[in-house]
C-alpha positions as CSV (number, residue, x, y, z in Angstrom):
1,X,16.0,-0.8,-16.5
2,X,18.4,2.3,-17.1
3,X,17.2,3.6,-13.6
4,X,16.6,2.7,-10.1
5,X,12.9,1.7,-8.6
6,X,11.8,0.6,-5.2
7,X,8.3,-1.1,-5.3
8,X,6.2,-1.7,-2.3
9,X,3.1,-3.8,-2.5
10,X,0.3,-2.4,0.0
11,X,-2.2,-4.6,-0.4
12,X,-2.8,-8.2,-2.8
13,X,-1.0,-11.0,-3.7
14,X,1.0,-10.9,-7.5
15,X,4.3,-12.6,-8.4
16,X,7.7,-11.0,-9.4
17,X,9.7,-12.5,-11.4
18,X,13.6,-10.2,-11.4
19,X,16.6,-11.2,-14.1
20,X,17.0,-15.1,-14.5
21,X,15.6,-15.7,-10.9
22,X,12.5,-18.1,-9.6
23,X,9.4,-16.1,-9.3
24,X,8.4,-15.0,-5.2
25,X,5.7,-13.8,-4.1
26,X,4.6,-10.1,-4.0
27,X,2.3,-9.7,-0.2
28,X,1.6,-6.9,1.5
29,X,5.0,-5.4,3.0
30,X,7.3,-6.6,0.5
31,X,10.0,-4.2,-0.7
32,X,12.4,-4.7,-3.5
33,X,14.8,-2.6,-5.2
34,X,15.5,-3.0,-8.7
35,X,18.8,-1.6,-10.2
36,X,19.9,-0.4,-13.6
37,X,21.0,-3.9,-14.4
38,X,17.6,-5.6,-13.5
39,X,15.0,-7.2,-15.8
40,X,11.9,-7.6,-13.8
41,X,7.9,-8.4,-14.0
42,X,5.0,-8.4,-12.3
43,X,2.4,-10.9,-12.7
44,X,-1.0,-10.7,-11.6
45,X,-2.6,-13.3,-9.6
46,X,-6.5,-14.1,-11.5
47,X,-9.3,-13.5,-9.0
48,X,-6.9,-11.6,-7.0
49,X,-6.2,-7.7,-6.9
50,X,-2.7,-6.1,-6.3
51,X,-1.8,-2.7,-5.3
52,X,2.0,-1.5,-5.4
53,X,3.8,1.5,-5.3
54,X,6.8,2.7,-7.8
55,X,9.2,5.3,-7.4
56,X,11.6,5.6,-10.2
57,X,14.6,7.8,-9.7
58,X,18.0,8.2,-12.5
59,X,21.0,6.9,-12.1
60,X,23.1,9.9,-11.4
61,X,20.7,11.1,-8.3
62,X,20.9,7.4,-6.9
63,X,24.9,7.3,-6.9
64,X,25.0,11.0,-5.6
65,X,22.5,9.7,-2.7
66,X,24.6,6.7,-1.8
67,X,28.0,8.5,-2.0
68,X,27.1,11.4,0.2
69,X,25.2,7.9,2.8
70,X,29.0,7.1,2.6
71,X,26.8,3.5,1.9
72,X,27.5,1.1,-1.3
73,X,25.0,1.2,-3.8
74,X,22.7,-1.8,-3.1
75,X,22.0,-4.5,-5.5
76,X,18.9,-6.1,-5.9
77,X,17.0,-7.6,-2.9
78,X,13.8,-8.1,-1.3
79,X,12.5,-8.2,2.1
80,X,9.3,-8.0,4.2
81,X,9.3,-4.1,6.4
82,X,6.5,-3.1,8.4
83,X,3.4,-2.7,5.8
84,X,2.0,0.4,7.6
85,X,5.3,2.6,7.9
86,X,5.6,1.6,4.1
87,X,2.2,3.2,2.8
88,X,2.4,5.8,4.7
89,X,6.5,6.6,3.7
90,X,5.6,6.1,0.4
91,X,2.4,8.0,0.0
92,X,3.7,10.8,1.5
93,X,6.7,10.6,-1.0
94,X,4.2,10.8,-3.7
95,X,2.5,13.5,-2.4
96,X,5.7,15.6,-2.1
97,X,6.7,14.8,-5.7
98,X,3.2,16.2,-6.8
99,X,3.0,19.1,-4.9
100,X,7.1,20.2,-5.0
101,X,8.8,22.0,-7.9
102,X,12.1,20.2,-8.9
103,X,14.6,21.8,-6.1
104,X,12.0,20.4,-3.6
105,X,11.5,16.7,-5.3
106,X,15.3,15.8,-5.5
107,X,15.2,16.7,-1.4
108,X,12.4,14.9,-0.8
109,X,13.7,12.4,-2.7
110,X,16.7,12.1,-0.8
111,X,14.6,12.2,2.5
112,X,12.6,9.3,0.8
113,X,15.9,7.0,0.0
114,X,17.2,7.6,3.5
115,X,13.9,6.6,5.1
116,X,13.1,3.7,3.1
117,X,16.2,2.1,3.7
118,X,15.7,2.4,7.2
119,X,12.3,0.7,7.1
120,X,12.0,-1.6,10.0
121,X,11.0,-5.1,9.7
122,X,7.8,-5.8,10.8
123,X,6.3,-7.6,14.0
124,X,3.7,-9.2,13.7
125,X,1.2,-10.4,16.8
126,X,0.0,-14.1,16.5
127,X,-3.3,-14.3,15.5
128,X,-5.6,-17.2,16.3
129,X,-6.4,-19.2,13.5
130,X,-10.3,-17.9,13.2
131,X,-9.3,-14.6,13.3
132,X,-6.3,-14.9,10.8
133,X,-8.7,-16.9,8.2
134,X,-11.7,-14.3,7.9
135,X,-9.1,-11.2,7.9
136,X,-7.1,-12.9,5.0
137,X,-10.2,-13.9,3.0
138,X,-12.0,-10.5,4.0
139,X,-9.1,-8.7,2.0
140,X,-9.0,-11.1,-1.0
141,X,-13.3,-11.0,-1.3
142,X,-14.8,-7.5,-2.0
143,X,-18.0,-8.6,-1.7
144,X,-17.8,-9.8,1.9
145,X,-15.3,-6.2,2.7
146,X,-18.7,-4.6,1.7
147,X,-21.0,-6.5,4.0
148,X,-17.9,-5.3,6.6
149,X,-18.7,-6.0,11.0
150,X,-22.2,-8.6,10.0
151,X,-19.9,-10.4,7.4
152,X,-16.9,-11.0,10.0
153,X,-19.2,-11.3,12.6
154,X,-20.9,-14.3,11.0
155,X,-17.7,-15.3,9.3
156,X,-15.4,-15.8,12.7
157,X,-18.7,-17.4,14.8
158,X,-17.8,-15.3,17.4
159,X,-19.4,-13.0,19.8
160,X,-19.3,-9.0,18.5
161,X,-17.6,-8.8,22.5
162,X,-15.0,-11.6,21.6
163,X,-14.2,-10.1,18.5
164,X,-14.1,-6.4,19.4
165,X,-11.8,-7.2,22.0
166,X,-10.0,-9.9,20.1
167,X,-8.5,-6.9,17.5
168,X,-7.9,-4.1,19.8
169,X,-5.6,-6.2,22.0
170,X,-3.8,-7.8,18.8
171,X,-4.1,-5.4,15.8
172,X,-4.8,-2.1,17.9
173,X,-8.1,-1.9,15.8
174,X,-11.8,-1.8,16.6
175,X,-13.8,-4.3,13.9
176,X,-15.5,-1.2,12.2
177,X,-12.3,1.1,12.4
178,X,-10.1,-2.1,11.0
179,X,-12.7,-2.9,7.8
180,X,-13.2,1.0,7.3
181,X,-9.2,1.2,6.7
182,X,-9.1,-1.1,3.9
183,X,-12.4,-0.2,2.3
184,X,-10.5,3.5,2.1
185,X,-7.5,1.7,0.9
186,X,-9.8,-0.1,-1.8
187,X,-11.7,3.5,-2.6
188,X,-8.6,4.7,-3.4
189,X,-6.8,2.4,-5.6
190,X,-10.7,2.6,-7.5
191,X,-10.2,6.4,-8.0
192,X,-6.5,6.1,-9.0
193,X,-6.9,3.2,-11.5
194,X,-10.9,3.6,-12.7
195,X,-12.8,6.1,-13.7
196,X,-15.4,5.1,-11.7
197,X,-18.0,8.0,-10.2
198,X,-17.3,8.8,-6.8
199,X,-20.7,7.9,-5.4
200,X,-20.4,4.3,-7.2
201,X,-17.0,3.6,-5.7
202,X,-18.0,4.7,-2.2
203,X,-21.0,2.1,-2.8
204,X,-19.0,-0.3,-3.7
205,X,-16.8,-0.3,-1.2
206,X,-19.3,-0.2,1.5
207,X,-20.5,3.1,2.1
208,X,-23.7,3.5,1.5
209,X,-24.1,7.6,2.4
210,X,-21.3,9.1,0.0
211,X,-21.0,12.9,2.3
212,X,-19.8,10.4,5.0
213,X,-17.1,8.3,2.7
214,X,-15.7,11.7,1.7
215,X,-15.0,13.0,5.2
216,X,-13.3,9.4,6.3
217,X,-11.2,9.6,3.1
218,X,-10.3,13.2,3.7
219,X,-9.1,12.4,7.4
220,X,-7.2,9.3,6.4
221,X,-5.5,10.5,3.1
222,X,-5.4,14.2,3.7
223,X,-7.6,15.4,0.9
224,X,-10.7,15.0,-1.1
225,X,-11.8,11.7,-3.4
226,X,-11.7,14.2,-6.3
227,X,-8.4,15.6,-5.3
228,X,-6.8,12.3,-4.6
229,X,-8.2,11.0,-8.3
230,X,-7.0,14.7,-10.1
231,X,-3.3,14.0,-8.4
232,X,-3.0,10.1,-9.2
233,X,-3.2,10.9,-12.8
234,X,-0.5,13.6,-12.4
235,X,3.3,12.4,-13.8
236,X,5.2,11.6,-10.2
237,X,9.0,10.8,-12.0
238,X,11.4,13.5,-11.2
């Protein structure tokens, strides 16, 4: 590294390995900084899929950001904040950097530093065992996120009634709203990463009419499946 980089996983399971360290695990919520000094890796885990954000910013705007903080420059760490506040901080961020000229991006970058260190841990409700099992193995198996509500239906043994209200008093979430959320986080890493068609990736990630997958999308990530694909192969470092 000759720069700084905070990387955020979003959704997966990989394994970092950082200087002469033992490897950790990389889950959903985990944040690390990497400085100037670092050596670092990411390994993937097989049968598994990992999705992480970077944002790399030089040296010099780093140390002007933490002397104005009146804060030290941080070394390396890593440390589990609040998965949700971290896509959303940082796919805003990368929004900003795509759409701003260069004035623009070193504010927003500065915004971004202040709010990422600020990040709040996250709490998490207990959830029973039945429930924790199929949501954990419904985010590792595409096929079954494709099947969605009949495949966690069947999955937990539950009644729909149980499980309906089960979520919305624990994750906030209704069944269908909850599986929707990360088939449109899954659609998106597909149009970021593949070149996919459009209609084949809102197949396979469980939408069967594609006019309705692009209004979800649009209302959860602010623009079109082709917009969101044209911007992710845009260059984000300022």
């Amino acid at each position: 590294h000759d720069f700084y980089e905070w990387l955020f996983v979003a959704e997966g399971e990989g394994i970092h390995e950082v200087n002469d360290g033992p490897p950790t695990p990389l889950l959903p919520g985990t944040l690390a900084l990497l400085t100037p000094a670092d050596t670092h890796q990411v390994r993937f885990v097989p049968g598994k899929p990992l999705h992480y954000f970077n944002i790399a910013f030089p040296v010099p705007a780093g140390q002007a950001f933490f002397q104005a903080a009146g804060i030290d420059p941080p070394t390396h760490h890593t440390a589990p904040v609040d998965t949700a506040m971290g896509i959303a901080l940082f796919s805003e961020t990368l929004r900003g950097f795509l759409a701003a000229d260069r004035k623009a991006s070193r504010l927003s970058l500065c915004r971004f530093l202040a709010q990422v260190l600020a990040l709040p841990q996250p709490t998490r409700p207990t959830l029973p065992h039945w429930l924790a099992d199929a949501l954990s193995t419904l985010t590792q198996t595409p096929e079954a996120l494709n099947e969605g509500v009949p495949w966690l239906r069947a999955y937990t043994g539950v009644s729909p009634t149980h499980l309906a209200r089960t979520m919305r008093a624990l994750l906030g979430e209704t069944p269908t709203d909850y599986i929707n959320r990360l088939r449109l986080e899954r659609a998106a890493y597909l149009l970021a990463t593949t070149p996919l068609p459009i209609a084949q990736i809102a197949a396979e990630c469980g939408f069967s009419q594609q006019p309705y997958f692009c209004r979800l999308f649009q209302a959860r990530h602010g623009v079109s499946p082709r917009t969101f694909r044209q911007a992710a192969l845009r260059p984000v470092v300022v």
